[in-house]
C-alpha positions in Angstrom: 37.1 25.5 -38.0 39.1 24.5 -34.8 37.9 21.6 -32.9 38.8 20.7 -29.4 40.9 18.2 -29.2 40.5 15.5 -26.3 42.9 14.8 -24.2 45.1 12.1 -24.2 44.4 8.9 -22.5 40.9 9.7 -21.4 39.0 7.7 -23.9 35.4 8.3 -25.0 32.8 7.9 -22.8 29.1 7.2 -24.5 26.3 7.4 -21.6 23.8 4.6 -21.6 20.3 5.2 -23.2 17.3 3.0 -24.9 19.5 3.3 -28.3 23.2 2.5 -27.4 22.5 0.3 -24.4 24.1 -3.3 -24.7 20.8 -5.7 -25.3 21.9 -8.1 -22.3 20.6 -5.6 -19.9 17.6 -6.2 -21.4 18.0 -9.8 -21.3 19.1 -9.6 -17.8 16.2 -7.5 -16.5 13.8 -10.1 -18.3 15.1 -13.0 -16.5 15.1 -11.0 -13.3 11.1 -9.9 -13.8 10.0 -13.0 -14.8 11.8 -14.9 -11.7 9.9 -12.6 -9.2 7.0 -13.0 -11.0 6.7 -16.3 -11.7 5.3 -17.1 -7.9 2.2 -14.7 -9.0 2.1 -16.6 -12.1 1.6 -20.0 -10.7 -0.6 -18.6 -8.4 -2.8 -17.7 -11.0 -2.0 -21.2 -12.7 -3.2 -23.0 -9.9 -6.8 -21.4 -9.5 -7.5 -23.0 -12.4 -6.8 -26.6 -11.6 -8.6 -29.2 -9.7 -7.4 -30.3 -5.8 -5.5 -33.1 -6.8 -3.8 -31.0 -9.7 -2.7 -28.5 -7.5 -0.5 -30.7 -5.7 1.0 -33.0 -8.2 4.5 -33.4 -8.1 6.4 -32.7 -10.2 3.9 -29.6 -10.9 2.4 -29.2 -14.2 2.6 -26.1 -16.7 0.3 -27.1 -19.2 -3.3 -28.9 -18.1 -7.0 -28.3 -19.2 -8.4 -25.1 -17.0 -11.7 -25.1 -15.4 -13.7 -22.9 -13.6 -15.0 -24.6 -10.4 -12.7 -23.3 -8.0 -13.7 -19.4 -8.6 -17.3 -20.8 -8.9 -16.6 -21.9 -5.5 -15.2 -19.0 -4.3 -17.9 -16.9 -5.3 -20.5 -19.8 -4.3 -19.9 -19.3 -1.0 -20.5 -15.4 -0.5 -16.9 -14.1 -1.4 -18.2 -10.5 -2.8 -19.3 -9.2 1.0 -16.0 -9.9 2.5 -14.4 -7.8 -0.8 -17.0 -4.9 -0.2 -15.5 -4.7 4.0 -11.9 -4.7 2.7 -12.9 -2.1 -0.3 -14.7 -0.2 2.4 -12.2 -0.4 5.1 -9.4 0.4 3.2 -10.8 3.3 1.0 -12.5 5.2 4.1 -8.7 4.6 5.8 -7.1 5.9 3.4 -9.7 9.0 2.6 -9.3 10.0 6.3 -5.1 9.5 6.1 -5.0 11.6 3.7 -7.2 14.7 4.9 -5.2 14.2 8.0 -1.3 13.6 6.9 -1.7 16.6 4.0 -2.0 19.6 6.7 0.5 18.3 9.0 3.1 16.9 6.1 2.5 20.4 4.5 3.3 22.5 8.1 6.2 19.9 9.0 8.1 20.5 5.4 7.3 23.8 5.0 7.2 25.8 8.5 8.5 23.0 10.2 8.0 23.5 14.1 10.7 23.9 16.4 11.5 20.3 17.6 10.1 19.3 14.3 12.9 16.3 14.4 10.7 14.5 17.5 7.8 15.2 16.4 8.8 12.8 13.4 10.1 10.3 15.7 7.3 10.5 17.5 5.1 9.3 14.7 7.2 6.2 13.5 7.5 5.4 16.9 4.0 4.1 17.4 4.7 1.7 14.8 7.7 0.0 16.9 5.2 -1.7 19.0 3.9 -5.4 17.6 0.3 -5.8 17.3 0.2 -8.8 19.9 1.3 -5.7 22.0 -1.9 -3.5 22.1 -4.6 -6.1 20.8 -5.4 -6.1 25.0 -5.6 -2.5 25.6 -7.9 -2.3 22.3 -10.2 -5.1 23.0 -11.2 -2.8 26.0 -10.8 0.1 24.6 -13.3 -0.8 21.6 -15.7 -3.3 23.9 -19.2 -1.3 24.4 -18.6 -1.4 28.1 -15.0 -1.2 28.9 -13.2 -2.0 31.7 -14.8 -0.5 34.8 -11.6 -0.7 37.0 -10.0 0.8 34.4 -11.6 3.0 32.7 -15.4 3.0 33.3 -16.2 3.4 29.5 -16.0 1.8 26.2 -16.1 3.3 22.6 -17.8 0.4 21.0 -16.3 0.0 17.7 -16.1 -3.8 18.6 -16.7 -6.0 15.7 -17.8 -3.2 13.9 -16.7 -1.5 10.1 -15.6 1.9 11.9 -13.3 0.6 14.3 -11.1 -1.5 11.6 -11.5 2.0 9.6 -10.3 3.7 13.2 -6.9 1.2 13.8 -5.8 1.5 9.5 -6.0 5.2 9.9 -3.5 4.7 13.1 -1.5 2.2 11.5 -1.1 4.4 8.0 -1.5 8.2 9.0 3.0 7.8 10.5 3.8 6.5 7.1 1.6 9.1 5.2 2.9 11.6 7.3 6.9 10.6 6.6 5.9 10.1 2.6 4.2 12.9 2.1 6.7 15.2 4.0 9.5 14.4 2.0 7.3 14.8 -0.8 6.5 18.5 0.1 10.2 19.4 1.3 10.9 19.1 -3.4 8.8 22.2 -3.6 11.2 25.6 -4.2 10.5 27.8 -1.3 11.0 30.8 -3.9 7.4 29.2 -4.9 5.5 29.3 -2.0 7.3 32.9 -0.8 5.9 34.2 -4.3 2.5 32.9 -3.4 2.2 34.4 -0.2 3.5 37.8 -2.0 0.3 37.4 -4.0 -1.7 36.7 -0.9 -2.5 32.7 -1.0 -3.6 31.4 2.5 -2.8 28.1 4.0 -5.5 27.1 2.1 -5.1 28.2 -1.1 -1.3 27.6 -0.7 -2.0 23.4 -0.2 -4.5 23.1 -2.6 -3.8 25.2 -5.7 0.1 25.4 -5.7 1.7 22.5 -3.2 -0.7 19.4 -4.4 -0.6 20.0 -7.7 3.4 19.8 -7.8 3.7 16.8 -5.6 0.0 14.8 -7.4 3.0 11.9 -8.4 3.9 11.8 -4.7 -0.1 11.4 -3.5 -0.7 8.8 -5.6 2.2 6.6 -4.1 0.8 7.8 -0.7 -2.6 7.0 -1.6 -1.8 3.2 -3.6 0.9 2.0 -0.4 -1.6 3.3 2.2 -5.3 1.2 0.8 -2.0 -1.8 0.2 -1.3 -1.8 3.9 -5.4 -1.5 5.0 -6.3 -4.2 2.5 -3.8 -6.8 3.3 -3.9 -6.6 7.3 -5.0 -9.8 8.6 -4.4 -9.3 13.0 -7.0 -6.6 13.7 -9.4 -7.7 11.4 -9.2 -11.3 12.3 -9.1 -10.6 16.3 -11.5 -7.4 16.2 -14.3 -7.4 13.6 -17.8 -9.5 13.5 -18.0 -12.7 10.5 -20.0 -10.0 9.0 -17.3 -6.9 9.0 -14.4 -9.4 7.8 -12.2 -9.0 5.0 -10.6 -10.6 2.1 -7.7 -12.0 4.0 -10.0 -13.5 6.6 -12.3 -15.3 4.0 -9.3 -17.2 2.7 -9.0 -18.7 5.6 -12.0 -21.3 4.7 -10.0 -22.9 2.4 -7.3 -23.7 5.7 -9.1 -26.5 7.2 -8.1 -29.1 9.8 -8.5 -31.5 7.2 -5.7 -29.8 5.1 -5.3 -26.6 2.5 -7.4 -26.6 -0.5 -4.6 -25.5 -2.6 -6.6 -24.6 -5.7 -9.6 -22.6 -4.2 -6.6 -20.9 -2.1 -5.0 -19.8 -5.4 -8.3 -18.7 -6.9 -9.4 -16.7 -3.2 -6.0 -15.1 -3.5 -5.7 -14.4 -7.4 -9.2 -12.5 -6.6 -7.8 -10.7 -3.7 -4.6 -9.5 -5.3 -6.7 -8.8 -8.5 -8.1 -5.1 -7.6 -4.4 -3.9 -6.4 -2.5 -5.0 -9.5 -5.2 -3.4 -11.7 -4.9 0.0 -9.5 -0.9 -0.3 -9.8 -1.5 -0.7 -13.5 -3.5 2.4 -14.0 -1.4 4.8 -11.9 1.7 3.0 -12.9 3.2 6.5 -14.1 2.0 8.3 -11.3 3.6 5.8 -8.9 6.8 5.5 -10.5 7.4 9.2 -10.6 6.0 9.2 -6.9 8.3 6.8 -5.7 11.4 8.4 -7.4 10.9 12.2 -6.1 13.9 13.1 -5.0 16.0 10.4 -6.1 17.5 13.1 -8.7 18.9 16.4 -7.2 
């Protein structure tokens, strides 16, 4: 049987996969992992030392763990603050979605015709700092308001529902961007053929569209409670000692009389805890999420 030869002075060419790949990119991407990782690490490392262990120098590696700094943390009332960030940051994000799905979906797939500003548009409002507008919303969410300027107030001052209002502003642009170029992967020949078969809006978002983009949700959904639980300026300047959050409780452990390095680590190890264990579980989801696209 003829064979085809190969021509001259190309050589061979194997393509990289798990079984032919040389085993120093393995080592390589170890080294890599475990350098940006190692911070996390001896965050974790810390929460389990005393004060004055936690700021030895040189630091130690191996010591005898104990408890009392997350005996601390939770001593002095650290599961309400977690509750306002869990609540803050799930209702945001609940709202984002039901909110950026509708107008992701119309953007990608009967896009408007200046559909271009309309993007710009959103992104824009995130150009401005937060010192920018923390003014204009102390009066906008004071009870009263400003009666030279507007007369009224919407009093979501030091309140849960007015941190929930500003994280729904500050994600619903970003949703909105994500989401669109996660609808713009679905083949028009597939929407066309539901709309042949008589699918509404409706039916066309929720049985065909979000079922074909669930890995792009899921990134939405995981970036958009990172950004609500994390946010430290609104909270800190706009929400009662009782509506605070996670970030704000750490800030007991920042004292004029110096940091408490160890109860910082152990305030922090608990705060990051809940994100790293979502990322974990929808690790597939997000990975795929975050790649649409990447291939055409």
């Amino acid at each position: 049987m003829a064979t085809l030869a190969r021509p001259r002075g190309r050589p061979a060419r194997a393509g990289l996969s798990k079984e032919n790949a040389p085993w120093w990119w393995a080592a390589i991407a170890w080294v890599v992992g475990l350098i940006f990782f190692f911070p996390v690490l001896y965050m974790v490392l810390t929460g389990f030392k005393t004060e004055p262990q936690a700021v030895e120098l040189p630091p130690k590696l191996i010591f005898q763990p104990t408890l009392v700094n997350y005996e601390a943390v939770f001593g002095i009332n650290f599961l309400p603050f977690f509750v306002n960030s869990a609540i803050a940051s799930l209702g945001s994000t609940f709202f984002v979605m039901l909110l950026a799905i509708p107008c992701a979906y119309g953007l990608a797939i009967n896009p408007p015709k200046n559909w271009k500003n309309i993007l710009f548009f959103f992104i824009s409002t995130r150009f401005l700092p937060p010192a920018g507008i923390i003014v204009p919303l102390y009066i906008l969410f004071s009870p009263d308001g400003d009666p030279q300027f507007l007369g009224f107030g919407l009093d979501l001052l030091n309140s849960m529902r007015g941190l929930i209002v500003l994280y729904i502003a500050m994600n619903l642009p970003i949703a909105i961007w994500m989401l669109r170029s996660f609808f713009e992967e679905v083949p028009q020949d597939v929407i066309d053929a539901s709309r042949v078969d008589g699918a509404g809006v409706w039916r066309q978002i929720t049985q065909i569209v979000l079922p074909m983009v669930t890995p792009g949700i899921a990134a939405t959904v995981f970036l958009s409670i990172i950004f609500a639980w994390n946010e430290f300026f609104f909270a800190f300047n706009l929400a009662s000692v009782g509506n605070s959050t996670v970030p704000i409780f750490m800030l007991r452990f920042v004292t004029s009389e110096g940091l408490f390095w160890a109860k910082l680590a152990a305030s922090s190890t608990m705060a990051v805890l809940p994100i790293v264990l979502l990322g974990w579980v929808a690790q597939r989801q997000l990975v795929r999420g975050l790649s649409m696209g990447a291939v055409k």
